[in-house]
Residue, then its C-alpha position, 0 to 999 in steps of 0.5 A: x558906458x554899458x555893454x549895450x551901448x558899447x555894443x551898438x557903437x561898434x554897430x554904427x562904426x561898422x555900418x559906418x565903414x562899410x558904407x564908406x568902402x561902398x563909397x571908394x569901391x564906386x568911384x565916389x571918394x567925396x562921399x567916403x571923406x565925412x564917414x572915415x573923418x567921423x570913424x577917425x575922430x570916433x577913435x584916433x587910435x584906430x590904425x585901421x580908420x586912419x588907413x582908411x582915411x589915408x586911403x580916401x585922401x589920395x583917392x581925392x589926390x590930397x596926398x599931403x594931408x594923407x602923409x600927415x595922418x601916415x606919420x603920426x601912425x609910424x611916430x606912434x610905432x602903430x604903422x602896419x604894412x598897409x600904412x607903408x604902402x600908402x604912405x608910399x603913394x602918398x610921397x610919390x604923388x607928392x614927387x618925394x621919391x626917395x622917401x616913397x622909395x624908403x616907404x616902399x622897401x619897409x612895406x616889403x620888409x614888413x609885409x614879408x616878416x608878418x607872411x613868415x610869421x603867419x606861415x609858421 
């Protein structure tokens, strides 16, 4: 693949993304759903498709599948604070409260270790 084409990918993935945070911010989930399925299977690596994926299932209230994507970002040791806090919703919609509680005490931890890093 050549820079152009690279160049263009990452066009289409952002035009992409925008399009499906368009979608969450105007109430329309459903439609968010094929272009983070589509940016995750671009790249699995991506924490931040991911997320957003995430994000979108418990939009819709498919807290089970959102958890699954979740976990494998922090078995890869790729979870950010945002992964926490959503993997925390996700528990709690799923009634596991004691894991959400676990989630949400490592998002503060997580969250507060990078604000300490930033302002230094």
């Amino acid at each position: 693949m050549n820079e152009t084409t690279a160049a263009l990918q990452h066009e289409h993935c952002d035009l992409l993304r925008m399009l499906g945070y368009a979608y969450l911010q105007n109430g329309q989930p459903e439609r968010a759903l094929p272009l983070f399925r589509l940016l995750h299977a671009i790249d699995a690596k991506d924490v931040h498709a991911a997320e957003s994926l995430a994000c979108t299932l418990l939009h819709l209230q498919r807290a089970d599948q959102a958890v699954a994507i979740l976990d494998r970002l922090v078995r890869d040791e790729t979870a950010t604070p945002l992964t926490w806090l959503l993997r925390g919703q996700a528990l709690v919609l799923l009634g596991r409260m004691p894991e959400a509680a676990r989630s949400m005490r490592v998002f503060v931890a997580v969250r507060n270790r990078q604000d300490f890093w930033r302002a230094h």
